[in-house]
C-alpha positions as CSV (number, residue, x, y, z in Angstrom):
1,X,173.6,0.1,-49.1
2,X,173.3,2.6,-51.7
3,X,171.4,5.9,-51.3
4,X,169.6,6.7,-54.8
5,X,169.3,10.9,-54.8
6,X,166.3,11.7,-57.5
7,X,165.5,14.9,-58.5
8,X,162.5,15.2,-60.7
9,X,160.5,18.2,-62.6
10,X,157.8,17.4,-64.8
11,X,159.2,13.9,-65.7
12,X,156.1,11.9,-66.1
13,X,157.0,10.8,-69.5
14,X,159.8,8.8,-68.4
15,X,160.0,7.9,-64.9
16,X,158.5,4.8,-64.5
17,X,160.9,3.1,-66.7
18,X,163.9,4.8,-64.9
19,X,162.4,4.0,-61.1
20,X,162.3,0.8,-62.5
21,X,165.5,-0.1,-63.5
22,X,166.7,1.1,-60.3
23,X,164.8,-1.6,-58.8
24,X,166.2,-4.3,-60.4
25,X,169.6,-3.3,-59.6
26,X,172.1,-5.8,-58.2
27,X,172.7,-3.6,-55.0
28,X,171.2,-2.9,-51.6
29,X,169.4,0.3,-52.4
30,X,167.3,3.1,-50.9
31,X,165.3,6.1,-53.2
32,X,165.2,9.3,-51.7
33,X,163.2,12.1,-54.2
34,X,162.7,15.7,-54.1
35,X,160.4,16.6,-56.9
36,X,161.0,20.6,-58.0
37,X,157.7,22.3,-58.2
38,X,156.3,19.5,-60.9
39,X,152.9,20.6,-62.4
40,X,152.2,16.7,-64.2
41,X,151.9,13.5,-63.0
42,X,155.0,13.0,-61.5
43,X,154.3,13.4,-57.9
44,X,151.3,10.8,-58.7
45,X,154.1,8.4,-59.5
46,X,155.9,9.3,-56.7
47,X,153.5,8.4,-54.1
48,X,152.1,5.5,-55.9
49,X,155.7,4.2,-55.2
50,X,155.7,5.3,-52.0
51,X,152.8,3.7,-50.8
52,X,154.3,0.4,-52.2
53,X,157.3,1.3,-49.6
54,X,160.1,1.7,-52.5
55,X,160.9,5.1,-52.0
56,X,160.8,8.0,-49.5
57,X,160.2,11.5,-51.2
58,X,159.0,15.1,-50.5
59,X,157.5,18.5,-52.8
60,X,159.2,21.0,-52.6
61,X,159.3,24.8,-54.7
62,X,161.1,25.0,-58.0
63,X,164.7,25.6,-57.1
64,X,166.0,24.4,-60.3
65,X,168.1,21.0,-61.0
66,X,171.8,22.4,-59.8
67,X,170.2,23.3,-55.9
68,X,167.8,20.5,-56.2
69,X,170.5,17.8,-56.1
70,X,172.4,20.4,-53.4
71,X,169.5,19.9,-51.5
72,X,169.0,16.6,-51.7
73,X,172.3,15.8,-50.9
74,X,172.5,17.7,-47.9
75,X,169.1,16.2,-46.6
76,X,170.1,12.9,-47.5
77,X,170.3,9.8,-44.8
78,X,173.5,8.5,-43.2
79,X,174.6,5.6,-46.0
80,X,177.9,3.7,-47.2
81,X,177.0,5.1,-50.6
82,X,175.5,7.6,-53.0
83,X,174.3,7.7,-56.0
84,X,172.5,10.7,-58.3
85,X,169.7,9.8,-60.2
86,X,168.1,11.7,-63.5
87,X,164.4,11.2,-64.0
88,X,164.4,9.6,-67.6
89,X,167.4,7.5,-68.0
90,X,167.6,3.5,-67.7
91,X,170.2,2.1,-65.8
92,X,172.3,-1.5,-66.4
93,X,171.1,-3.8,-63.7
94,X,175.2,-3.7,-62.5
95,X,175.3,0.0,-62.7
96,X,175.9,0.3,-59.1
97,X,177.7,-2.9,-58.4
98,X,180.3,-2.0,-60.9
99,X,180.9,1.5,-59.5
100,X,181.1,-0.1,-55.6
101,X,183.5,-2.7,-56.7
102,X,185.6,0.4,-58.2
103,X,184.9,2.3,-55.1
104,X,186.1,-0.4,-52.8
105,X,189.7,-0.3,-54.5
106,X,190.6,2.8,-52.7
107,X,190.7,4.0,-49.6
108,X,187.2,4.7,-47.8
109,X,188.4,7.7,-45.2
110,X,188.6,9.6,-48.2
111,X,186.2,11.7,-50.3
112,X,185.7,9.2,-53.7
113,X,183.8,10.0,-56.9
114,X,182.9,7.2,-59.2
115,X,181.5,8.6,-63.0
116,X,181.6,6.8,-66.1
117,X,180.4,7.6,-69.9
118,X,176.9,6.9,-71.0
119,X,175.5,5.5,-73.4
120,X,173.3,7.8,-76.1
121,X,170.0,6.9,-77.1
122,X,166.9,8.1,-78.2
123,X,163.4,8.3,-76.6
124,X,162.5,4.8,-77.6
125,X,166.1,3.8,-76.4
126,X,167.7,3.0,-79.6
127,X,170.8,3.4,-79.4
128,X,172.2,7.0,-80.9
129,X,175.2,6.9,-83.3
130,X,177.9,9.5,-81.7
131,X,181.4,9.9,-83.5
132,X,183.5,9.8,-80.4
133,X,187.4,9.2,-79.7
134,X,188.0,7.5,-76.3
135,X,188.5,10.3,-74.1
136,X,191.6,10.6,-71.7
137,X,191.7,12.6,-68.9
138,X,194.5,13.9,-66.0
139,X,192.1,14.0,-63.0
140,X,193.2,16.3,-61.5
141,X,191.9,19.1,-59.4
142,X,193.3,21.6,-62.3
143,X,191.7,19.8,-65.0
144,X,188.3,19.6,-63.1
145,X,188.0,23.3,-62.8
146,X,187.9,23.9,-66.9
147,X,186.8,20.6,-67.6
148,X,183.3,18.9,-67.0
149,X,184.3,14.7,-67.4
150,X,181.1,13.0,-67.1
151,X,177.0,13.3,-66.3
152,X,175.8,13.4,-63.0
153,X,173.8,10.5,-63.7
154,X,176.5,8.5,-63.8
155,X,177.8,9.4,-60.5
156,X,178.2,7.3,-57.3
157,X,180.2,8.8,-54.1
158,X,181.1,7.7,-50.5
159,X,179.9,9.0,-47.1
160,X,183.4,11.2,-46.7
161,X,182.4,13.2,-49.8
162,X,178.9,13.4,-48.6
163,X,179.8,14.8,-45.6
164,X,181.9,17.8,-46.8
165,X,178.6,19.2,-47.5
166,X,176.8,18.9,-44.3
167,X,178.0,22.1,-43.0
168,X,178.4,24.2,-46.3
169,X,175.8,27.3,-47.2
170,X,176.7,27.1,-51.1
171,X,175.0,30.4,-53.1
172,X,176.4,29.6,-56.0
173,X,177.3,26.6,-58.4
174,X,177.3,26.6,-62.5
175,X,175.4,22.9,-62.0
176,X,176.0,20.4,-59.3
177,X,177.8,17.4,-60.9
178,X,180.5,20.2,-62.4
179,X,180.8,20.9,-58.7
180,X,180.9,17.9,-57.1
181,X,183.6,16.8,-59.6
182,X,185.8,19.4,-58.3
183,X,185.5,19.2,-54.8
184,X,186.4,15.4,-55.3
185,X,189.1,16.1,-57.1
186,X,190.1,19.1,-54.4
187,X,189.4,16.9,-51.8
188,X,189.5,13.3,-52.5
189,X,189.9,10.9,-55.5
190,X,187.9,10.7,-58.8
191,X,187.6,7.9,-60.6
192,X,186.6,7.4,-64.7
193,X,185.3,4.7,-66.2
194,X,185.1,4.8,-70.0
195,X,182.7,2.0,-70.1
196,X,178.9,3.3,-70.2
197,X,176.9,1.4,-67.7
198,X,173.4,3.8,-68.7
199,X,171.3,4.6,-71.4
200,X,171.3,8.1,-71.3
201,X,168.4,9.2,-72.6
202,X,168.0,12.1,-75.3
203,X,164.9,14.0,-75.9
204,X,163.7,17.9,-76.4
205,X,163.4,18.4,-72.8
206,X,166.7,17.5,-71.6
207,X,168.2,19.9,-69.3
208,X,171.2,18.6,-70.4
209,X,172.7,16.3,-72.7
210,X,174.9,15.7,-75.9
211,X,176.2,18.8,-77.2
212,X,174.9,18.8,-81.3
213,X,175.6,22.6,-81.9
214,X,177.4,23.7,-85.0
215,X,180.7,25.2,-84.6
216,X,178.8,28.8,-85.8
217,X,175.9,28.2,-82.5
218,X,179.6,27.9,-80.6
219,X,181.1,31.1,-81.8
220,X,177.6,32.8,-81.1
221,X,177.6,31.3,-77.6
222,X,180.9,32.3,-76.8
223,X,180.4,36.2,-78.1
224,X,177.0,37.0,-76.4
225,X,176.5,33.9,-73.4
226,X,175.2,35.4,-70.6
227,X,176.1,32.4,-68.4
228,X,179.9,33.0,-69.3
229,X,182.2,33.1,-66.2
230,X,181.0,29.9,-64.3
231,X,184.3,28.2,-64.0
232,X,185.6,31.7,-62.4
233,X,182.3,31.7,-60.1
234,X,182.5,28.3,-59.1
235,X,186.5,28.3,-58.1
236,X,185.3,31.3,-55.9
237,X,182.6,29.3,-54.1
238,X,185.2,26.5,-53.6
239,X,188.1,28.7,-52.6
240,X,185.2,30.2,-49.8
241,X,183.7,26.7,-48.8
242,X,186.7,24.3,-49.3
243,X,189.8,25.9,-48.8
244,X,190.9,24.4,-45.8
245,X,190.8,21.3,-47.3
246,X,193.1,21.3,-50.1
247,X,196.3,20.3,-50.4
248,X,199.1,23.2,-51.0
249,X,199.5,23.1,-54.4
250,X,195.4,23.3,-55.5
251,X,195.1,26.4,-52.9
252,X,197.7,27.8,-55.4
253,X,195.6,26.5,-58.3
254,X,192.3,27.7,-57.5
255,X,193.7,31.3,-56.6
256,X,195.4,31.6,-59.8
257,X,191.8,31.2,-61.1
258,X,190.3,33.1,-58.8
259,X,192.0,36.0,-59.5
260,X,193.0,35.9,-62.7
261,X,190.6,39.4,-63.6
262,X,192.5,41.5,-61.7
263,X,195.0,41.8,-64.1
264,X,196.5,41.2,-67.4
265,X,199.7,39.9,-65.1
266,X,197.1,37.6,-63.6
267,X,195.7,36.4,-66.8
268,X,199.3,35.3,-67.9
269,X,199.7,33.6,-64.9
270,X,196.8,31.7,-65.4
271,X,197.5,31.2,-68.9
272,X,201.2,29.8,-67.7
273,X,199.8,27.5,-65.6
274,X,200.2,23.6,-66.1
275,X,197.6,22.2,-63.8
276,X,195.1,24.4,-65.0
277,X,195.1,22.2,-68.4
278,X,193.3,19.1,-70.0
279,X,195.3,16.8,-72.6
280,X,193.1,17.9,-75.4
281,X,195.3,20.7,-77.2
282,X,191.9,22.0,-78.8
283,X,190.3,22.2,-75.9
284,X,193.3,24.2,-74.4
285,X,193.1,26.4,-77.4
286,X,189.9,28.0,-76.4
287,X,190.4,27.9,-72.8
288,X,193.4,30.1,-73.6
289,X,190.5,32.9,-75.3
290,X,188.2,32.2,-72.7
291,X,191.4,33.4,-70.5
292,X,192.0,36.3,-72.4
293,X,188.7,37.7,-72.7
294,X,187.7,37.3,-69.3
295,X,184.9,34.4,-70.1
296,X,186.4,31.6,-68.0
């Protein structure tokens, strides 16, 4: 059985389709919703489902996507599997059946995150020409706190890294698939798959999607952001909620990152450091100014 976590805000537009395609899935599954304050037609849809016993959701305040999922997650019911769910996406009918059998190759006692790429398309689902290399990644713990390697909506996770957050009061996270990524990575396995298995959906109210800024949007993001620092905030929260659980050598990691302000010793440190790195050598380049100007 897989438990579907659905956050939705205003998602009228799309949700049909999406609820949809999770119904045809080749899986067990069960829907369990939180809709964020939505002032459309969504929680209509909701209930209409609900009264046709294909989901279970509640309305709650406007919390925002990051500690909707949070909440969610921590809420949601005892099950084998997990799997996060955007409101206007369309999944493959093997989405989840692919991601189990991937799952099942690996050891279940421990904390496993599944993600995968997406597929790009448009509001009418045509499919979106992207110029993209195939990506490699380390998967590491050090990689996964610079490095964001997939959507949310692509993610499907075991009980073990469910559970971690039963017991956790988290203030603080940049968004919640960033953070789940690293506390699987801390804590457990992660595991890519560079073949999409979703039409991820683009569209002018995305909360987040591809990234089509100009390299002179970049520059201006990076001089006057005011959201600059989340990597730094989000090692804090884990070094406070997950400590104990890491091995010896990502307790080193995450303090190196954690306290790399103090300092210009600290920021050469950091700087020296070979887990904290991705293979892309442009991507290190600007992680090394984000270092050095106290933005990471």
């Amino acid at each position: 059985m897989v438990t579907i976590l659905l956050s939705t805000y205003n998602g009228e537009k799309y949700l049909e389709e999406q609820l949809d395609s999770l119904f045809s899935q080749t899986e067990d599954i069960q829907v369990f919703a939180r809709d964020d304050g939505s002032c459309d037609n969504t929680i209509n849809i909701l209930q209409e489902y609900m009264r046709q016993s294909k989901l279970d959701f509640y309305a709650d305040e406007n919390i925002g996507v990051a500690k909707s999922f949070l909440t969610l997650l921590k809420k949601a019911p005892p099950s084998e599997f997990y799997a996060f769910c955007d409101q206007d996406d369309v999944w493959d009918r093997d989405k989840l059946e692919i991601a189990i059998k991937y799952l099942k190759q690996h050891d279940g006692s421990i904390p496993l995150l599944y993600c995968s790429a997406t597929r790009p398309v448009d509001e009418n689902l045509n499919l979106i020409k992207v110029k993209t290399k195939k990506k490699k990644y380390k998967l590491t713990f050090g990689e996964s706190l610079v490095l964001s390697l997939a959507s949310g909506c692509t993610f499907v996770f075991n009980y073990a890294l469910k559970k971690l957050f039963d017991d956790k009061d988290i203030n603080f996270i940049s968004i919640h698939d960033w953070y789940i990524h690293k506390v699987a990575a801390a804590c457990g396995k992660v595991i890519y798959d560079s073949v999409p298995h979703i039409s991820y959906r683009q569209h002018n109210t995305n909360v987040i999607g591809y990234n089509k800024d100009t390299i002179f949007k970049k520059v201006k993001r990076f001089l006057f952001n005011t959201n600059k620092n989340n990597r730094y905030f989000d090692a804090i929260s884990l070094r406070k909620n997950f400590f104990d659980n890491m091995s010896e050598t990502d307790k080193k990691t995450v303090c190196l990152l954690t306290d790399y302000k103090k300092s210009f010793c600290d920021k050469r440190k950091l700087l020296r450091c070979k887990e904290i790195k991705t293979l892309s050598k442009k991507q290190n380049f600007k992680l090394y100014f984000t270092i050095l100007f106290g933005r990471l």
